[in-house]
ZAMARGU-4260 file (C-alpha; in steps of 0.2 Angstrom, whole numbers, plus 5000, padded with zeros to 4 digits):
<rodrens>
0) 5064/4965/4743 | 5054/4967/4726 | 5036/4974/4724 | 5028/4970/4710 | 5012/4982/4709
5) 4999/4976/4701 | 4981/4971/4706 | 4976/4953/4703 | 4960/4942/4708 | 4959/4930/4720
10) 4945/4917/4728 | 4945/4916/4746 | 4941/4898/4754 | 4927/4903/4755 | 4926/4906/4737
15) 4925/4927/4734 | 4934/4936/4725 | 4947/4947/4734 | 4957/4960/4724 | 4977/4958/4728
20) 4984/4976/4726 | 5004/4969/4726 | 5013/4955/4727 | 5029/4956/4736 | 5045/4947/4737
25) 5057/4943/4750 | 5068/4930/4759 | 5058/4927/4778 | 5041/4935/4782 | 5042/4935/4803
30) 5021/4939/4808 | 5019/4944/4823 | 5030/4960/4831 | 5032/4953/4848 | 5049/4949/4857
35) 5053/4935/4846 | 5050/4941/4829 | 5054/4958/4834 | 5072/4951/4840 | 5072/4937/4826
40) 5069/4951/4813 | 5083/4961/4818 | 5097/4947/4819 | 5092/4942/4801 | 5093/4961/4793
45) 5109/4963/4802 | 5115/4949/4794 | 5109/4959/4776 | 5094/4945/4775 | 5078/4954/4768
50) 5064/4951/4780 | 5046/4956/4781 | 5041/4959/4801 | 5022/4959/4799 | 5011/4965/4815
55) 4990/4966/4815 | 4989/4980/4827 | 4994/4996/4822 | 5003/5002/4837 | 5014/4988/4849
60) 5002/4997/4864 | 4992/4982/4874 | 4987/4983/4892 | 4996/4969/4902 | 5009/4960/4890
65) 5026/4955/4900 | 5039/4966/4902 | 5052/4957/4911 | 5071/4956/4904 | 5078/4945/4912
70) 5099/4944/4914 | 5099/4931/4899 | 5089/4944/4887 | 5101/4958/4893 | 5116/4946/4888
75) 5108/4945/4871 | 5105/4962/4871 | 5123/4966/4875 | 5131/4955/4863 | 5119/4962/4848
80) 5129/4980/4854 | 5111/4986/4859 | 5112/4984/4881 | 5118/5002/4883 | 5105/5010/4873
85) 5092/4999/4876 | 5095/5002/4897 | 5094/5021/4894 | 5077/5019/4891 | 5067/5022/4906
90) 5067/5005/4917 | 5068/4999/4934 | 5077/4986/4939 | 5075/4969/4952 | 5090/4961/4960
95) 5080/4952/4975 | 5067/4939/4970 | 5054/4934/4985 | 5042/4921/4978 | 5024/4924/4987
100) 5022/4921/5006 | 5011/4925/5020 | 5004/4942/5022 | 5013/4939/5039 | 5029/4931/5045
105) 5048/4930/5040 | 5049/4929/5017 | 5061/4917/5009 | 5071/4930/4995 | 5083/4926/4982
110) 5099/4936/4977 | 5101/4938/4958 | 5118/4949/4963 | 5124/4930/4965 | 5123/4927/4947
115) 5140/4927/4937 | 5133/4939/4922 | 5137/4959/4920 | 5118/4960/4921 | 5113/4952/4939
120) 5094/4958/4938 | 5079/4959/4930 | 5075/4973/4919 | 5056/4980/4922 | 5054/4990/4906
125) 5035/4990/4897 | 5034/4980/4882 | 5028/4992/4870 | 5045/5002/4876 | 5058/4987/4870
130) 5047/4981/4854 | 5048/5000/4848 | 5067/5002/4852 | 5071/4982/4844 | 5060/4989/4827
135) 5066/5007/4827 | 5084/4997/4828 | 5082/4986/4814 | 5078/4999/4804 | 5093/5004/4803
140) 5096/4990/4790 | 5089/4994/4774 | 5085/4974/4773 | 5071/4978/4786 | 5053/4981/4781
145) 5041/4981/4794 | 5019/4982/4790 | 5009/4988/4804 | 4990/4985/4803 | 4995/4967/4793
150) 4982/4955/4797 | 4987/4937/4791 | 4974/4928/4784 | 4979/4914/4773 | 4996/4903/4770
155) 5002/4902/4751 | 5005/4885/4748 | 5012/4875/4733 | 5015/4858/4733 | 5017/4854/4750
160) 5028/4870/4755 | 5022/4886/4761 | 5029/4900/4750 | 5022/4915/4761 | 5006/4923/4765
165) 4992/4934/4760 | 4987/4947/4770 | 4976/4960/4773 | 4979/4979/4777 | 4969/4996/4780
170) 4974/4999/4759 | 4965/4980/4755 | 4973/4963/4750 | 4993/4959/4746 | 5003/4947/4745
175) 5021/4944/4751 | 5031/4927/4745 | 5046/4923/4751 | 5061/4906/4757 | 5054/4906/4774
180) 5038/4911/4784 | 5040/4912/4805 | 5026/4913/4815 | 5029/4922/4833 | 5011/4929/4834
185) 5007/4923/4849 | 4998/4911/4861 | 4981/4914/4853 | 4992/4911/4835 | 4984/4914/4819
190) 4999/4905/4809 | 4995/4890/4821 | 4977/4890/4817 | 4981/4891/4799 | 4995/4879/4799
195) 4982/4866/4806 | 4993/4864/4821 | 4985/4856/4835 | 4992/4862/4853 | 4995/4847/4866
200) 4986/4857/4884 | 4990/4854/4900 | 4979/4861/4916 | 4987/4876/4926 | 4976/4878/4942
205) 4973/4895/4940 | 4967/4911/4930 | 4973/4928/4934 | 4964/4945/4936 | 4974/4958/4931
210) 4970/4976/4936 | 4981/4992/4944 | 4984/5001/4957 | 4994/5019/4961 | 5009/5016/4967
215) 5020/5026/4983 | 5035/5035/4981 | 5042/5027/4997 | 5035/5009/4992 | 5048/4994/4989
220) 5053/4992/4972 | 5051/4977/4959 | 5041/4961/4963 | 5030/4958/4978 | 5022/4942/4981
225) 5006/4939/4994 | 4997/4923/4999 | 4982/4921/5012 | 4967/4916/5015 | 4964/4906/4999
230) 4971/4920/4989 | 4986/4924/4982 | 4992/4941/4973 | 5007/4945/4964 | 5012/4965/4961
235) 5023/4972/4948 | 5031/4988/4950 | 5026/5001/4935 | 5031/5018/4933 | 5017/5026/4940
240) 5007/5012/4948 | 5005/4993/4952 | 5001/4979/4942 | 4993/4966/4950 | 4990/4950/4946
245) 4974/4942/4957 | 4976/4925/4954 | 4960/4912/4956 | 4956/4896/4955 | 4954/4890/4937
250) 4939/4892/4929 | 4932/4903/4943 | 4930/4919/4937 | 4910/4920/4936 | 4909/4917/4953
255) 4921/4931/4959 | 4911/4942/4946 | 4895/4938/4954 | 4900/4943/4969 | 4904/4960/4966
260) 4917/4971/4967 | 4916/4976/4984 | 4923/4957/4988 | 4937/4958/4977 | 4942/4974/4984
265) 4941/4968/5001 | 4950/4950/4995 | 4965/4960/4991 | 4966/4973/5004 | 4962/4957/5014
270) 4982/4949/5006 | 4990/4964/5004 | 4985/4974/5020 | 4996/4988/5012 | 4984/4991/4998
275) 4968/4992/5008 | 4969/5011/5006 | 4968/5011/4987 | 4959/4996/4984 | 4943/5010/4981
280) 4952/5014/4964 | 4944/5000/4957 | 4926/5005/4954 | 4921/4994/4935 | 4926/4979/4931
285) 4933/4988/4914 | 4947/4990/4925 | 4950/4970/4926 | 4956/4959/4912 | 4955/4941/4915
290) 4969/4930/4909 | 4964/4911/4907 | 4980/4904/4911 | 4986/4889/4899 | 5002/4880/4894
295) 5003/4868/4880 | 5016/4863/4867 | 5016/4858/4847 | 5023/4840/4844 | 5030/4849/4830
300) 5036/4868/4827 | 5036/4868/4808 | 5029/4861/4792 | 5039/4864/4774 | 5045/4882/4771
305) 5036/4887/4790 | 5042/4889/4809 | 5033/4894/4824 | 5042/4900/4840 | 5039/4907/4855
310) 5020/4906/4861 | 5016/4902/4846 | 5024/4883/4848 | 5023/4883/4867 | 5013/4895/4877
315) 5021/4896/4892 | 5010/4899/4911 | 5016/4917/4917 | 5021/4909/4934 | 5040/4916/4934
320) 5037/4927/4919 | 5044/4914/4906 | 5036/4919/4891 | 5048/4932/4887 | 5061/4923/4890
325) 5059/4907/4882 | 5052/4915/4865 | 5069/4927/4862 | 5078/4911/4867 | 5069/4902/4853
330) 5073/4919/4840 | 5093/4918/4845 | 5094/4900/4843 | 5083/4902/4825 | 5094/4916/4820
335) 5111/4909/4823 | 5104/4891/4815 | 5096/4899/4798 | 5106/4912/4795 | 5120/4904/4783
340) 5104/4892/4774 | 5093/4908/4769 | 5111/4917/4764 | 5112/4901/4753 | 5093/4904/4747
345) 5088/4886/4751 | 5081/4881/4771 | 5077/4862/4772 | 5064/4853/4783 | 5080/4850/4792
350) 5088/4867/4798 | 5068/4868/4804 | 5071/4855/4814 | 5088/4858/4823 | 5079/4874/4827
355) 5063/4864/4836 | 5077/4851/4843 | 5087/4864/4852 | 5073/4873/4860 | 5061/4859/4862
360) 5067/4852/4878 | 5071/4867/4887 | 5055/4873/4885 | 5046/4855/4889 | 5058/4856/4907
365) 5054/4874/4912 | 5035/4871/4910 | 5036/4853/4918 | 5046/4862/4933 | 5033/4878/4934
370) 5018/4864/4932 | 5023/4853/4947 | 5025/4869/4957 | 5012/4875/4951 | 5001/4858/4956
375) 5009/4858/4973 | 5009/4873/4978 | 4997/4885/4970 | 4984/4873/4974 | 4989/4873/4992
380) 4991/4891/4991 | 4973/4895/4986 | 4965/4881/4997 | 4952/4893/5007 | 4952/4878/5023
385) 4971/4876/5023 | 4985/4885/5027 | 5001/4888/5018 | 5018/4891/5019 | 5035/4891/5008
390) 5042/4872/5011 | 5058/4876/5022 | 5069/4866/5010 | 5066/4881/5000 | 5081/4888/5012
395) 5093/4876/5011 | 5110/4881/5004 | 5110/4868/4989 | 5095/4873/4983 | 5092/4892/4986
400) 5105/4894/4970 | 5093/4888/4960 | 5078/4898/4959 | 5090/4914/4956 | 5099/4901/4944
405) 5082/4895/4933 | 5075/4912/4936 | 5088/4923/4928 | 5091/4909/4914 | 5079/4897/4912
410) 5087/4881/4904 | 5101/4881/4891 | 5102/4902/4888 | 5105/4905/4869 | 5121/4918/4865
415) 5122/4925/4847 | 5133/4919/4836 | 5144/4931/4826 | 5147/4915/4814 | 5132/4908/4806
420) 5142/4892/4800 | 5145/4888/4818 | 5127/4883/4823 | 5128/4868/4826 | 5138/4869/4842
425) 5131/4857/4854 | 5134/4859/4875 | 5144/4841/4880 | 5133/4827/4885 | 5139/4829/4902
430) 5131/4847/4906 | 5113/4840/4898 | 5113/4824/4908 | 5119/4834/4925 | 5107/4847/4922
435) 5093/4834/4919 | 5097/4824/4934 | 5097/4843/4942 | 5079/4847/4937 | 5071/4830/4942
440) 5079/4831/4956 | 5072/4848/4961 | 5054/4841/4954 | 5054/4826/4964 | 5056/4837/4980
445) 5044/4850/4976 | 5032/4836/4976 | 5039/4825/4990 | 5041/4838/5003 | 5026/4849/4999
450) 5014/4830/5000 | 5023/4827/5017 | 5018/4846/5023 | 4999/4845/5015 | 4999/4826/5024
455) 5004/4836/5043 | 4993/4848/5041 | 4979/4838/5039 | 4984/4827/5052 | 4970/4823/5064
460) 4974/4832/5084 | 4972/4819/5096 | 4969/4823/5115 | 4983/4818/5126
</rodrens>
């Protein structure tokens, strides 16, 4: 990387003058130190590419991010050399997935230990943990340069082609210019805004109050899932306590703060009867953060000498914790694809768009999966008047493989590359079209089975 130091003038859009103390040089700026770009960074620097990570926040410390490796991240993990030390960290792990049920009655679970992978669970390790060990490892490469406290706010641009960014720190103004600029900052992305990149929405059902509990010694371990009553509740295990997440019918969450906390207490201990003795830790709604829950998509990922990945392109809902997933999915395959053009010092419009052609529709199948469940069966869920449970078929021996399957995976895992000049390796035609026919498949009876339960239940009783 090259610092010139020097102070220069510059007028903002707005037209003051802002005092730029250096401008910098490099090959990719990556803003935003989440999952993505912290993975992305470090799969470029090991390759000897200089990259710029930039993060606004100071510290990777936020209340509530993900923190869910699944078995595909691990896979990554392991073939970048890093699974060993990175599982040393303090972690707990889930083998057995129970998506949400009754408070009462017999729950459908799913066993990860039938996965073919050395890493047959999900990996609950807090996110502040993994981006600190991903950055502290990439600093091992003296082609790494990460800024804390590096809030982006404008794009350099030259003729059509964005050249790098300006941006501003405790210290003032600088400037960093470089080949390529990747945005993974996120689904409220300032590089999208900038970018002028307009988000295609869809509707979740649903918003989600998040909020902990203490946590048992003796208590089960992972994931718990409840529905009842209108109300559903998922709990993640933490070190010390439970997270949960109180999910509510969208756009809803004036009326459940206006009637108090006493009611949302009970509504949980109500779900989960097991929490009904701690429920009393909640005494200020400080302790609650509200999640509007959205999922859209950008048409397109990129622009000339820019890439968005992760959230940033497509935020993802957090029904079955994707997010994650999807955006180090999007870094792996951006690494293995740019790799050999920024060693060559020149990235085309092109190489962007093999990146957004590989990733698009995997992404654009998950969340069309996750919205017709989420349609189906969380609106059924959280119907106070009806009552709800797991479609059978749910059970059947076809299909039980592949929740566990999708879950651990998602569609079309990426593996690193140790060859950049390979990236154009393609899966055969024959795996996409059966994994397609797959998919749909499994959509079509989420939808059919779930209308022909909802249609039953509302079935008129007739007197003999």
């Amino acid at each position: 990387m090259k610092k010139e130091d020097r102070t220069s003038e510059h007028n903002d859009a707005s037209g003051h003058a802002l005092e730029i103390r250096d401008v910098q040089q490099t090959t990719c700026i990556v803003v935003g130190a989440g999952p993505a770009g912290a993975v992305l960074s470090y799969m470029l620097a090991r390759k000897g590419i200089d990259v710029m990570l930039l993060e606004s926040h100071l510290d990777f410390d936020r209340d509530f991010r993900g923190d869910t490796l699944h078995p595909s991240i691990l896979e990554v993990m392991d073939e970048l050399g890093l699974a060993d030390r990175l599982l040393q960290l303090p972690h707990t792990k889930l083998s057995l997935v129970a998506p949400p049920a009754a408070a009462t009655g017999s729950r459908l679970q799913f066993d990860l230990h039938d996965l073919k992978t050395k890493f047959p669970y999900v990996a609950f390790m807090p996110q502040t943990r993994f981006l600190a060990f991903m950055t502290s490892e990439a600093q091992r490469f003296s082609s790494f340069h990460l800024v804390m406290g590096a809030r982006v706010e404008e794009l350099l641009e030259e003729e059509g082609q964005v050249r790098g960014v300006r941006y501003r720190a405790l210290d003032g103004w600088h400037e960093v210019r470089a080949l390529l600029t990747v945005g993974t900052d996120g689904r409220f992305s300032r590089m999208r805004r900038l970018a002028g990149f307009e988000p295609i929405a869809s509707s979740p059902p649903m918003d989600v109050l998040w909020l902990r509990l203490s946590r048992k010694s003796d208590e089960p371990h992972g994931l718990m899932g409840r529905i009842g009553g209108g109300r559903a509740l998922i709990c993640l295990e933490r070190e010390d306590h439970w997270q949960i997440g109180y999910i509510i019918g969208k756009g809803t969450y004036q009326q459940v703060h206006a009637a108090g906390l006493e009611a949302l207490r009970q509504g949980i201990a109500e779900t989960a009867p097991e929490f009904a003795d701690r429920v009393a830790e909640l005494q200020d709604w400080k302790q609650v953060s509200m999640l509007s829950v959205e999922a859209n998509r950008l048409k397109r990922w990129y622009r000339p000498g820019l890439l968005l990945l992760g959230d940033a392109a497509h935020v993802m809902s957090p029904a079955g914790g994707n997010g994650i997933n999807y955006a180090i999915m999007d870094a792996v395959a951006a690494a293995n694809i740019l790799t050999a053009p920024l060693q060559a010092g020149r990235v085309t419009v092109a190489d962007l768009a093999r990146v957004q052609r590989r990733r698009e529709w995997p992404t654009r199948i998950i969340q069309t999966i996750v919205n017709a469940m989420q349609d189906s069966l969380l609106k059924a869920a959280l119907d106070p008047n009806g009552s709800f449970t797991l479609p059978a078929f749910l059970g059947w021996p076809p299909v039980r493989k592949l929740p566990p399957l999708i879950f651990g995976f998602g569609i079309r895992p990426e593996h690193v590359q140790q060859d950049a000049r390979r990236h154009k390796q393609r899966p055969t035609a024959v795996t996409w079209i059966a994994g397609l026919i797959t998919v749909l498949a499994l959509v079509w009876i989420i939808r059919r089975l779930t209308r022909i339960k909802l249609a039953r239940d509302h079935e008129p009783i007739h007197d003999g």
